[in-house]
N, C-alpha and C positions, 0 to 999 in steps of 0.2 A: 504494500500500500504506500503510495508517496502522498506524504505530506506537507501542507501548504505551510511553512511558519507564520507568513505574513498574516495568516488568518489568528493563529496564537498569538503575536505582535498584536494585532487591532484587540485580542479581550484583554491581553495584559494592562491597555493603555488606557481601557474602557474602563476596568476593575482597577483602575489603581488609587481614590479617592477612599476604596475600601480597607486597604493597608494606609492610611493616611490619616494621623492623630486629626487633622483642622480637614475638614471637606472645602471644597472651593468657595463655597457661598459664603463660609464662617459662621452658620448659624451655628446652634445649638443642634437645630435637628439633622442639618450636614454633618456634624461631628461624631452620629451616628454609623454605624454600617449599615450598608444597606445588607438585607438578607438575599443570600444567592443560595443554586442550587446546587446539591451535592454531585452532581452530573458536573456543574462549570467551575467549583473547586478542585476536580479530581483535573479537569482539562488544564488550568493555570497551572496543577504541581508538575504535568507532566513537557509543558512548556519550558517552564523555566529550566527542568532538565537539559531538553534539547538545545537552548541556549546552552545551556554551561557545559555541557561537554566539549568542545573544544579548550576550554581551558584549561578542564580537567585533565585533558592527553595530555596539554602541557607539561604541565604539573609533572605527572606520573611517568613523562619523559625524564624529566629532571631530578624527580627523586628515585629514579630507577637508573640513572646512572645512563640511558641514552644520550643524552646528549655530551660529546664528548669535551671534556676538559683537554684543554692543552699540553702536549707533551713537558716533561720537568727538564729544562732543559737541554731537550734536543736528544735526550739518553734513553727516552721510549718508558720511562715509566709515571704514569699519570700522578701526579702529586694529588694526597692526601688533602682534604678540603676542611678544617675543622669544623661541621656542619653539623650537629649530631643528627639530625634528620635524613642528610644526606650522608654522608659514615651508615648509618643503617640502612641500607638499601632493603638489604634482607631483614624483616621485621622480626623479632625474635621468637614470638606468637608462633608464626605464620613457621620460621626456620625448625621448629621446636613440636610439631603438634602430632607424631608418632614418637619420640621420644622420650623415654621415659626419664624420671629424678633419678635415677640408679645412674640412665648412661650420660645424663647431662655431668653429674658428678664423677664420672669416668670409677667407677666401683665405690663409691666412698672416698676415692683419694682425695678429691676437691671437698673442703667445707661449704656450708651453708651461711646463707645471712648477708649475701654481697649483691649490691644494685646493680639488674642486670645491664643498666644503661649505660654504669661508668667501666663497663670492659664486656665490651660484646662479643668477644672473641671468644671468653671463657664460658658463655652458654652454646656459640654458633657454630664454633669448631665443631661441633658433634656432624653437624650437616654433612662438611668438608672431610673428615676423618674416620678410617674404617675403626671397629671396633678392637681394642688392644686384645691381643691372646694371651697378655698377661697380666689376670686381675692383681692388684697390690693385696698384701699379706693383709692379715686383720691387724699381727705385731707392727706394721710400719700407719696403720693406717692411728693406731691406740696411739703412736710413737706422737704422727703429725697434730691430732688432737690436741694431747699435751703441750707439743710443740705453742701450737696458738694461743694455750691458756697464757702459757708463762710468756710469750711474747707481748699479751696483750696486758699483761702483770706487770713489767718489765722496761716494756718499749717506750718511747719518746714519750715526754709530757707527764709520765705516770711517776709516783711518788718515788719511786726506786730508782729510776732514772735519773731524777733528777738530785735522788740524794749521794747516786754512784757519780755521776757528772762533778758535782759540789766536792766530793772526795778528791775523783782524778785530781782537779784544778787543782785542788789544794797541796796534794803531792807533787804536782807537776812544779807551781810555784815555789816549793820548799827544797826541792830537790834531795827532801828523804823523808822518809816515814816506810813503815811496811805499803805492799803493792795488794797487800790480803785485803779482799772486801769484806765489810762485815754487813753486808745486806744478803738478801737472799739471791740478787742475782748478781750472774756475771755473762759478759759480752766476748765478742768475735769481731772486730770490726774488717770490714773486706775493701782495701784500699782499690781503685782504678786503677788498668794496667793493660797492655798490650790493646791487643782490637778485641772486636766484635765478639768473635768466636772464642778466643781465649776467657774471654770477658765473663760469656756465658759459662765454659766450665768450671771458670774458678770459684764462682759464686755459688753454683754446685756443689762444689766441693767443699768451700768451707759451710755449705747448709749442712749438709752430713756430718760434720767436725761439728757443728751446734747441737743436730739432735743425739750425736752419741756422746756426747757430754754436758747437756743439760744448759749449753749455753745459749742467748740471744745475739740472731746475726743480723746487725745493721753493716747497709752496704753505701759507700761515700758517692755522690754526686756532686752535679754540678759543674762548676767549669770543665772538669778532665771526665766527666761523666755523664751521660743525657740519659739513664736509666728510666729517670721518670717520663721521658718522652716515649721510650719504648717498649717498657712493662709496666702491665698495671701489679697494682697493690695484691701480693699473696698474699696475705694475709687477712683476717676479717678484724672491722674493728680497732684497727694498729696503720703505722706505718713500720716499712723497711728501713726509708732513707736515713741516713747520718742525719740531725739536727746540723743545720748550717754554723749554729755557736758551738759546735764541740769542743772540748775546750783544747785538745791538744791539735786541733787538724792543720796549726801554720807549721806541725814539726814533720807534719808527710812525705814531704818532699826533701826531705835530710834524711830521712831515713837509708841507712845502707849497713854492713857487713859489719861497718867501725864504731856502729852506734852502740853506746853504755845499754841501750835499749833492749837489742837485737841478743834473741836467743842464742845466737851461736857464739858472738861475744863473750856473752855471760858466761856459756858453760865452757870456754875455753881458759878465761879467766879465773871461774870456780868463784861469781857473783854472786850464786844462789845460799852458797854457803856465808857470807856477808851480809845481815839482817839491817846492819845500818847505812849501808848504801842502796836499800833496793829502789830500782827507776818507781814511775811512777805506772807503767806500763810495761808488757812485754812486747817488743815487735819479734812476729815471725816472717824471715825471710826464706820464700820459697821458691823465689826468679831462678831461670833456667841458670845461671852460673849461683848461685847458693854455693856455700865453700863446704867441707867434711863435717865442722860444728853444727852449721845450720841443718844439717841433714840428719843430724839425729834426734831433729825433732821427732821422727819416726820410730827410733827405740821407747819399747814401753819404760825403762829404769828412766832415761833423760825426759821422757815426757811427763812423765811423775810431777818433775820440777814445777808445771805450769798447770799443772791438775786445781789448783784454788786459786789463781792469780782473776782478780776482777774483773783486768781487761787486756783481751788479747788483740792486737792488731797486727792484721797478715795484708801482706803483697804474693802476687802468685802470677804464673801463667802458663803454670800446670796443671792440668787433670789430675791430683796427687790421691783418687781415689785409692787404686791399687795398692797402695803403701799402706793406707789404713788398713786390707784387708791381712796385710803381712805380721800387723800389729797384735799381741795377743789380748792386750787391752780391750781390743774391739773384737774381736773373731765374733766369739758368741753370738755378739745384738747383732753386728751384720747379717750372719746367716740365718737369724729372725727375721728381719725386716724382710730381707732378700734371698726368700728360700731360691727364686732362680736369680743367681749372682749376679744374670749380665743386664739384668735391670735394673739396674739403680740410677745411672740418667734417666731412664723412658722414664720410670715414673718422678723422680724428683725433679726434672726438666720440665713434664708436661706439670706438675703442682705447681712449681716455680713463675715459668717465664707462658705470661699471656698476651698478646699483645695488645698496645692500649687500640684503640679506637682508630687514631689517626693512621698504622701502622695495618690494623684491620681489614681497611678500604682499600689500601693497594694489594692484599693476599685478595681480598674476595672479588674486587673489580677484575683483575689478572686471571682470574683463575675462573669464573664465571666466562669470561670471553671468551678463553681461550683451551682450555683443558675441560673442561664440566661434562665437554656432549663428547669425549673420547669413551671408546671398547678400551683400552689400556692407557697408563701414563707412563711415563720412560723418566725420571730425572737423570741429568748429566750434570755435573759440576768439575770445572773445570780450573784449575788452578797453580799457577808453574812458579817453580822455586829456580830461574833460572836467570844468567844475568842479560840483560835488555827485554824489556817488555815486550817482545813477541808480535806478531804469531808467531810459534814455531811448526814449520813442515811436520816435524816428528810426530808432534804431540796430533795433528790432524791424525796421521796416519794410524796413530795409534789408538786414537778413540774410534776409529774405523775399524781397527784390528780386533777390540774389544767386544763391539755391536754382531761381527760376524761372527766370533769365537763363543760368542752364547748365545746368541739370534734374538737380541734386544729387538732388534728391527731386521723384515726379509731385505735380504741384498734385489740391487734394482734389475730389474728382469732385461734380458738380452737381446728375445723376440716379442714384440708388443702383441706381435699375434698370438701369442701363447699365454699371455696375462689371461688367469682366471679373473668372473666377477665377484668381486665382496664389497661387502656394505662394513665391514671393521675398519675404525680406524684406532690409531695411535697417535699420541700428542710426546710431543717430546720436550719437555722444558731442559732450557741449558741454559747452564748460570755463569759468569764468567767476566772477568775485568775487562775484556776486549771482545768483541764482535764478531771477529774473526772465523771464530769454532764453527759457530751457530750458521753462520750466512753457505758458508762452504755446505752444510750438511742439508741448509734448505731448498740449496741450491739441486745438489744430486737428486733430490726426492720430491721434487718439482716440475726437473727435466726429464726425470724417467720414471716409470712406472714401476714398483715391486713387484717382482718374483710370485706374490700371494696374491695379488688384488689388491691387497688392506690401501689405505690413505695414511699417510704421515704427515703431522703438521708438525716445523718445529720452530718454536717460541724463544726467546728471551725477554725476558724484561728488561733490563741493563746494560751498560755498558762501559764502567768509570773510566776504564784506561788505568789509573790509581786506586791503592787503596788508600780511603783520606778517613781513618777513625777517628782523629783528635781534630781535623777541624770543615766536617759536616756535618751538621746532624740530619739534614733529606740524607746523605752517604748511607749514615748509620740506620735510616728508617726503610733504605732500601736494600740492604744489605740482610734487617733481619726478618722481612719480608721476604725476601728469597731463599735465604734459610728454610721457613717454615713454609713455603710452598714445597721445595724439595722434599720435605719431610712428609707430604701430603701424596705422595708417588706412591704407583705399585711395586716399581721397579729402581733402584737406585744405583746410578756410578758416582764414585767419589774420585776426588784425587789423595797422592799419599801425602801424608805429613798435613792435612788442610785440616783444623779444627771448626772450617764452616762446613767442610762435610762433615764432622764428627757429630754434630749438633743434630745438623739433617736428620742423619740415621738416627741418632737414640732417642728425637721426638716422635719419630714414624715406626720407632720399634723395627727396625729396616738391618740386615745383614745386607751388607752393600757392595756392589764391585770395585776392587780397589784399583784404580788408574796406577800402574808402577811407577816409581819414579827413574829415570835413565841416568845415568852415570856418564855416559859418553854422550850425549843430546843425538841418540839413535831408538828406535821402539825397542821397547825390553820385550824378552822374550819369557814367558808369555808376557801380552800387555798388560793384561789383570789378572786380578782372581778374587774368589769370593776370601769376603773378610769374617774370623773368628768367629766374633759376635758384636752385636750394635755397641758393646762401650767404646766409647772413646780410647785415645794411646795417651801416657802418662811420657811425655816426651823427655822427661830427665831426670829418673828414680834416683836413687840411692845403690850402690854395688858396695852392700855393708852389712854383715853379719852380726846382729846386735847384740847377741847374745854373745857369738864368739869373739867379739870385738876384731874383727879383721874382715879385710875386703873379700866379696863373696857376689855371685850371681843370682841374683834376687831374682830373676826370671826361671827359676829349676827350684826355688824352695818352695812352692805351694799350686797344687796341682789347677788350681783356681787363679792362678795370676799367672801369664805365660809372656815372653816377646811380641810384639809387634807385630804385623804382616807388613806396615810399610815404613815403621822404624825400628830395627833392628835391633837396637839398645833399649827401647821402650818397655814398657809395661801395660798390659789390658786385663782383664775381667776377664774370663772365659767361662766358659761349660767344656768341661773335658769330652763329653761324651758327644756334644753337638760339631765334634770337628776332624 
């Protein structure tokens, strides 16, 4: 049936003295409504309808993310728009409405009590993400519980806080007293350091160091830190951040090997046993060159030393998991928490790091366009430890080497006439400093047709050319963005030694192919292989017998801690029986 508007136009303009407080005339009895019938009331509701939908499209263009925002620029990935309207594309209702509370909390690991508005990611992710095979323990879930009591007992603003604060100062000022707190808590402070990815494990790592000793872990922002740009609040009811007035934070950046402070210091000097010089804090230095003192932070007799100290302040930019698990200090609660061993990023990763909002809209814009309506997902990440920024030939040939040698993706077919039909496709996201990878690869499966039929589209979002951690923060919001897209794949390739694949994998719960690293800037033979298990590599352990006090190979004492697949000398988490 077509409809005439102009006929809806003439009653709208007819009836309009009816919605109209003063009728034209101004009497009294114009100020009435006239009475209509409910035949020509139903006609004006459904007028003003067909008026207004066209705006409506507008609208639902706009906040559905049609209409496109401008490249950030010129690097292909659309800047985040602080809009919260617009950030929610996906309504959370509407994302959520087969879902149950069980898997929005991903088994209980996630608490309750957080507005789903100020971290959308931590209700929406469920949409985006398959279901984990590995539900957390009840022991780590009882652990995290507690965890947040005492945190929120504890944490910024709270009496104890501010009476442990009041103390530091005071010792710091005095340059002596005891370091012993005599409140009920004591802290962890987690200093900024290296990039992105490092960033992420170490805060990991010293969360584990909090829950198997009962400590509160505040992590430092701010200038050397956008934390709060890129994760929301774990916590419920608390914050994480450092307090801006802390009172030691001008001495951070002094901090090193020679500091009175520094645990290794101390116990080389034999400080601990000097009750009238003790600092007013302990720092632990845990930077990949750490000297033999600092290393025994890791002995259960030397860590004894710092078992009641108030407050511990670490720098890291290690994954120093592994070593806890060497410790016999910890054995026991760990293999509670983590009856399967190689989970303990997947889950403290996914507790930990959600992304805020702004950070959100670029995983779910990107990812909605372009990967959503794939039969399979492919991640590649790509990342070269070599000198001049690249491209390099090699490494093409070698993520080529890779795709065939496990049939990531069908090789391109030779005779077009022999391509079968399929309706499958495959998405291939590739993450990478340079462009370069990706374009070559779009290129091949563009101009020729697969072996299978299948379609391959391959994506990236970015392209920095550098990595700029300490002075972007768009860098840093695309960077962990792409991170956690990876981690959203069916299928994952990593490069070696990259702790931005390391992250990928242990949020996606993902054994992933390890891109080798070459020695001679030739394709290693094989290119890949599958990796151990999703934990991340602890890239500069300790080779130290604690017990026996002499050098030893901490990769052969614990059937649960092995070498590396792509650092040699490292340490990982394994499942003995899963390899």
């Amino acid at each position: 049936m077509i409809v005439d508007k102009s006929i809806f136009r003439k009653r709208l303009v007819e009836g309009s003295s009816t919605d109209n407080p003063t009728a034209n005339d101004g009497t009294a009895a114009g100020r009435v409504a006239r009475p209509e019938s409910k035949q020509m009331s139903a006609m004006k509701i459904f007028a003003m309808l067909l008026l207004s939908l066209p705006a409506l499209a507008t609208l639902t263009m706009f906040y559905n993310g049609s209409v496109s925002a401008p490249d950030e620029i010129g690097h292909g990935f659309v800047e985040a728009r602080v809009i919260e309207q617009t950030i929610a594309a996906r309504d959370s209702s509407s994302n959520t409405t087969n879902v149950s509370d069980d898997d929005l909390r991903l088994d209980d690991l996630l608490p309750s009590g957080f507005d789903a508005k100020s971290c959308l990611s931590r209700i929406q992710s469920t949409s985006y993400r398959k279901k984990s095979p590995f539900p957390p323990s009840p022991h780590l879930i009882s652990k995290l519980r507690s965890y947040e009591a005492r945190h929120k007992r504890c944490g910024p603003g709270t009496k104890s806080y501010k009476a442990a604060s009041l103390n530091l100062k005071s010792k710091s000022g005095s340059g002596s007293g005891s370091w012993f707190g005599s409140g009920e808590c004591k802290y962890i402070v987690w200093i900024a350091y290296s990039g992105l990815g490092n960033r992420i494990l170490t805060i990991a790592s010293a969360f584990l160091y909090a829950l198997l000793t009962d400590r509160v872990l505040l992590v430092e922002h701010g200038s050397k830190s956008d934390l709060a740009d890129l994760f929301c609040e774990p916590f419920p009811g608390t914050s994480w951040l450092l307090p801006d007035k802390f009172p030691v934070r001008t001495k951070f950046d002094k901090l090193g090997h020679a500091s009175p402070e520094c645990f290794g210091h101390m116990l080389k000097h034999k400080a601990f046993d000097n009750a009238t010089s003790d600092p007013a804090f302990v720092y632990v230095d845990l930077v990949h060159d750490y000297n033999d003192h600092d290393k025994k932070f890791f002995c259960d007799e030397d860590h004894a030393l710092v078992k009641n100290v108030e407050w511990l302040v670490v720098r890291s930019d290690n994954y120093f998991v592994p070593s806890l698990f060497l410790m016999a200090t910890f054995r026991e609660e760990l293999f509670r928490m983590f009856p399967a061993k190689v989970t303990v990023f997947h889950h403290l990763g996914r507790y930990l790091f959600h992304p805020t909002n702004q950070v959100w809209g670029l995983v779910t814009r990107f990812y909605d366009a372009y990967l959503a309506g794939a039969d399979e997902r492919i991640g590649i990440q790509v990342r070269t430890f070599y000198n001049g920024p690249g491209p390099f030939q090699f490494v093409m040939e070698q993520i080529q080497a890779c795709i065939q040698q496990e049939t990531l993706i069908p090789d391109v077919a030779n005779d077009v006439k022999l391509v079968p039909k399929s309706r499958k496709t495959k998405a291939v996201l590739v993450t990478s400093l340079i462009g370069d990878y990706s374009e070559k690869l779009k290129a091949r499966y563009w101009l020729n047709p697969t072996s299978s039929g299948e379609v391959i589209g391959v994506h990236q979002p970015s392209h920095e050319g550098f990595q700029l951690t300490d002075q972007s923060l768009v860098h840093n919001r695309k960077a962990w963005a792409e991170m956690y897209l990876l981690s959203l794949m069916d299928r994952l390739v990593t490069s070696a030694w990259s702790t931005f694949g390391y992250v990928a994998q242990g949020l996606g719960g993902l054994r992933p192919l390890i891109l080798y690293k070459s020695d001679n800037m030739t394709v290693p033979r094989p290119p890949c292989g599958r990796g151990m298990s999703m934990e991340p590599c602890f890239h500069a352990p300790p080779f130290y017998d604690c017990r026996l006090r002499r050098g030893a190979d901490t990769g052969a004492m614990d059937e649960h801690v092995r070498h590396c697949e792509d650092v040699s000398w490292g340490l990982k988490v394994v499942d003995p029986n899963k390899f």
